[in-house]
C-alpha positions in Angstrom: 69.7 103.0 195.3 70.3 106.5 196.2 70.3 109.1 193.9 72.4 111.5 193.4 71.9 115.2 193.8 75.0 116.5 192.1 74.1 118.8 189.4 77.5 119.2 186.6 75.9 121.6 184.4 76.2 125.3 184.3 74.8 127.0 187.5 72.0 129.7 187.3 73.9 132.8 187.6 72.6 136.4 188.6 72.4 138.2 185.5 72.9 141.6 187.6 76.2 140.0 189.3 77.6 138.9 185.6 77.2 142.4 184.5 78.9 143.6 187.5 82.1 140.9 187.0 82.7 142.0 183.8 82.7 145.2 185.2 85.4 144.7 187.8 87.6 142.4 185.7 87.9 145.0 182.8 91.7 145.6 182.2 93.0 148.7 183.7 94.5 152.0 181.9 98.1 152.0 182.4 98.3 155.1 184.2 96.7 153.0 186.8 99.3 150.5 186.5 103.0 150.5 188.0 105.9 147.4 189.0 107.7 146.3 192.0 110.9 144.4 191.8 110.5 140.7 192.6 113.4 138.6 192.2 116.9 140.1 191.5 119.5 138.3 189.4 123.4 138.6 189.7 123.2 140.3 186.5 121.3 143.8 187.5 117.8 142.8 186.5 114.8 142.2 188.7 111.7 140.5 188.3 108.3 142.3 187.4 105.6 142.3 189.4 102.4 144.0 188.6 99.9 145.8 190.7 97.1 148.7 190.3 97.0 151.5 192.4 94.5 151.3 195.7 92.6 154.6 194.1 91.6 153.1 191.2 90.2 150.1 192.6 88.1 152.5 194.5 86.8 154.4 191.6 85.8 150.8 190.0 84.0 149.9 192.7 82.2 153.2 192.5 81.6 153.0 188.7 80.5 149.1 189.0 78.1 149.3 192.1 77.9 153.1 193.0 80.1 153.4 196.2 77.3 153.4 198.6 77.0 149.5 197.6 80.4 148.7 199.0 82.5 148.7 202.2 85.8 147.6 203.5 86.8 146.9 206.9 90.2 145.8 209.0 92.0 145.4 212.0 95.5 144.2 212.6 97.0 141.0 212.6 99.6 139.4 215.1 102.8 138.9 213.9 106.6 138.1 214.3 109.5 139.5 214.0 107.8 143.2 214.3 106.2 142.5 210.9 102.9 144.6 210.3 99.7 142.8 208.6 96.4 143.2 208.6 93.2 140.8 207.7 90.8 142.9 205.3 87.1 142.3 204.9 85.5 144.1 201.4 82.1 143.6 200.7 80.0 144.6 197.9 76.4 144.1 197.8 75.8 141.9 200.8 78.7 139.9 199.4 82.1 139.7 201.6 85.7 138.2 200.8 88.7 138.2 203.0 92.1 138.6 202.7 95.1 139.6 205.0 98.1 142.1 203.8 101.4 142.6 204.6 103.8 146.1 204.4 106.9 146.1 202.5 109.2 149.2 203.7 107.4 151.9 203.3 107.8 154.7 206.4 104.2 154.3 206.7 103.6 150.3 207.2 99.5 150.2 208.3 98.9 152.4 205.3 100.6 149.9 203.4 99.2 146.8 204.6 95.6 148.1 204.7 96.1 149.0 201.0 97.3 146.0 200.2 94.7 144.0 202.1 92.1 145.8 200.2 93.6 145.0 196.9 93.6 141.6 197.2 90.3 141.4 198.8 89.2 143.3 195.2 90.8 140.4 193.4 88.4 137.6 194.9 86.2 139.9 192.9 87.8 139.9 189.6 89.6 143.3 190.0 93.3 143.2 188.2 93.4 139.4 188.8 94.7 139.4 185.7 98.2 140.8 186.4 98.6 137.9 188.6 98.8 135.8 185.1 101.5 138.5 183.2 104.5 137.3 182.0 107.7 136.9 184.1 109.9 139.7 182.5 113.3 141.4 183.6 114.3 144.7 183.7 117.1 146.5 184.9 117.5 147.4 188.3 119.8 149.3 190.5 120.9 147.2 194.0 122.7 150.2 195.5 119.4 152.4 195.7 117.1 149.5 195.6 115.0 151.1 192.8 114.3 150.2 188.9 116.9 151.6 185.9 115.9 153.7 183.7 112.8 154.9 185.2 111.2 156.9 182.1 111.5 153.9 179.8 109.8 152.0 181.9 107.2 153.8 182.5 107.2 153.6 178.2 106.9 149.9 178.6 104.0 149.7 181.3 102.0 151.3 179.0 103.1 149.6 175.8 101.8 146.0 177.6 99.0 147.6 179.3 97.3 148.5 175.5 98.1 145.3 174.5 96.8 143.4 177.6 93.3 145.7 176.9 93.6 144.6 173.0 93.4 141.0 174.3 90.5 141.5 176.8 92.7 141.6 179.8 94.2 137.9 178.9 97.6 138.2 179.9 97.9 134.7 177.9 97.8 136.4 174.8 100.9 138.0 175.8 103.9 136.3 173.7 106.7 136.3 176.9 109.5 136.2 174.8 108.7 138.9 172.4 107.5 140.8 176.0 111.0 140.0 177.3 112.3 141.4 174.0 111.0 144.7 173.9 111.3 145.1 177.6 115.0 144.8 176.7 115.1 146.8 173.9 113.3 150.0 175.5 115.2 149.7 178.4 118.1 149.9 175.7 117.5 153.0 174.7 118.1 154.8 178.0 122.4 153.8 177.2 121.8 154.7 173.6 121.1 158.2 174.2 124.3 161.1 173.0 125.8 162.5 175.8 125.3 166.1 175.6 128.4 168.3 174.9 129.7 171.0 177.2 128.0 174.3 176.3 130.6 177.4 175.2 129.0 178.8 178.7 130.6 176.1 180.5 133.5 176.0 178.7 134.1 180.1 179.4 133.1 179.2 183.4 136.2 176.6 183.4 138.7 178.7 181.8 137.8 181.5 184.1 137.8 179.1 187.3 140.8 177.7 186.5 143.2 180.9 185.7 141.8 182.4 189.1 142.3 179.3 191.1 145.9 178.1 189.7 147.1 180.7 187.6 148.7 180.1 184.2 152.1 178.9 184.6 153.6 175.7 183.2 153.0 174.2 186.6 149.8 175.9 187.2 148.5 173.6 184.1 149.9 170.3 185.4 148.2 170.9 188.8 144.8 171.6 187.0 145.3 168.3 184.9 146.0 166.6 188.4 142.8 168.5 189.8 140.1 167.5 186.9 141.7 163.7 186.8 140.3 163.6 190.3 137.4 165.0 189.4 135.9 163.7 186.4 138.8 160.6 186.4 140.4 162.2 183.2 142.5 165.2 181.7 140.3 166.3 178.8 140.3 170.1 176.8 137.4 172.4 177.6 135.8 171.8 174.4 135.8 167.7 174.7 133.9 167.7 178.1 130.4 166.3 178.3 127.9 168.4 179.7 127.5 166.6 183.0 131.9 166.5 183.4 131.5 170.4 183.2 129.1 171.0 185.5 130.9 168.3 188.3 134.4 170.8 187.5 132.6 174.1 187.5 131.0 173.2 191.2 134.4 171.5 192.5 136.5 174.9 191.2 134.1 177.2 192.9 134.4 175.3 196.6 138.6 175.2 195.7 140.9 177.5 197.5 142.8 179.7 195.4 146.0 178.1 194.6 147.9 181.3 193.2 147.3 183.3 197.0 148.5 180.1 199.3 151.9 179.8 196.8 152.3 184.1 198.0 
């Protein structure tokens, strides 16, 4: 009868290396935190994804090990289709994991694969492994310029989830995803729920002076102005009803508009 050698219990762990883990895998400040889109609905929303910035995985590493106890290393992987990747190497303290990265579209693509090779060599060590586990939460997102809505608000709601994931000990399964989803939705919100600002009495003046030197102050003069601001702002509206940002888009097309009064002479 042969004996077995498999040992189930708990393995003899390096004190010094469990001090560094907990290290590494402390939840990051949300300044340090920021979101990509991932997967965009019909509807105008995309998909979070979470990531830390390259920097601060750098200045863990220093704080964890000192950063004479760590090293990182790459070269550049084949691809197709012109793609650029690379195949990372990070080792800290004798101790090496591996992991290749790909560029997205940034102008500088070997920057961006090298950073994010590094990155996810740091999370074989524990380092922001735990956004991997957040949530899946929508926001809204603008197709045409292939960036997130409401850019401010967002940045309001990073840092909202990033106390709370550093309240739970960086346990992104203490996050509740609907009541995540919720409040996404509602700060994003707020961005719509904003007053216009009004046209100032500056603005106002500007217009009325504009629009007697460009087209004069007859009868017809008027109706061609109403014509003009319809195609400018896509409605006839008095001085003193005009939002801020309708001024300023008539004050700038009256200034580059020939003067009507001198071609009628």
């Amino acid at each position: 009868m042969t004996k077995s050698n498999n040992n189930t219990g708990p393995i003899d762990r390096d004190p010094k290396w469990e001090q560094i883990q907990a290290e590494l895998s402390r939840p990051f400040d949300g300044k340090y935190i920021s979101v990509r889109p991932g997967a965009v609905s019909d509807t105008g929303q995309a998909m979070l994804l979470w990531y830390v910035d390259a920097r601060a995985v750098m200045a863990r590493l220093d704080q964890a090990v000192g950063p004479e106890n760590w090293s990182f290393s790459w070269n550049s992987v084949p691809t197709s289709e012109g793609r650029v990747a690379v195949h990372g190497q990070l080792s800290i303290l004798g101790i090496t994991k591996e992991d290749v990265g790909e560029a997205q579209d940034e102008d500088e693509p070997f920057k961006s694969a090298v950073s994010d090779a590094f990155k996810r060599c740091a999370v074989h060590f524990g380092l922001a492994r735990y956004l991997y586990g957040m949530p899946q939460t929508w926001w809204p997102y603008d197709k045409s310029r292939r960036r997130f809505s409401n850019l401010s608000e967002l940045d309001a709601f990073i840092e909202s989830v990033t106390e709370k994931l550093v309240q739970a000990g960086g346990d992104p399964s203490q996050l509740n995803p609907r009541e995540l989803q919720v409040e996404a939705s509602s700060t994003s919100g707020r961005a719509s729920q904003q007053p216009v600002a009004e046209s100032t009495p500056a603005q106002q003046e500007r217009i009325k002076d504009l629009q007697i030197h460009k087209f004069g102050t007859s009868p017809e003069s008027r109706r061609n102005y109403d014509d003009f601001q319809k195609g400018v702002i896509g409605r006839v509206s008095k001085r003193s009803e005009l939002k801020k940002h309708e001024a300023d888009k008539i004050i700038k097309a009256l200034m580059v508009l020939p003067n009507y009064r001198e071609e009628a002479a």
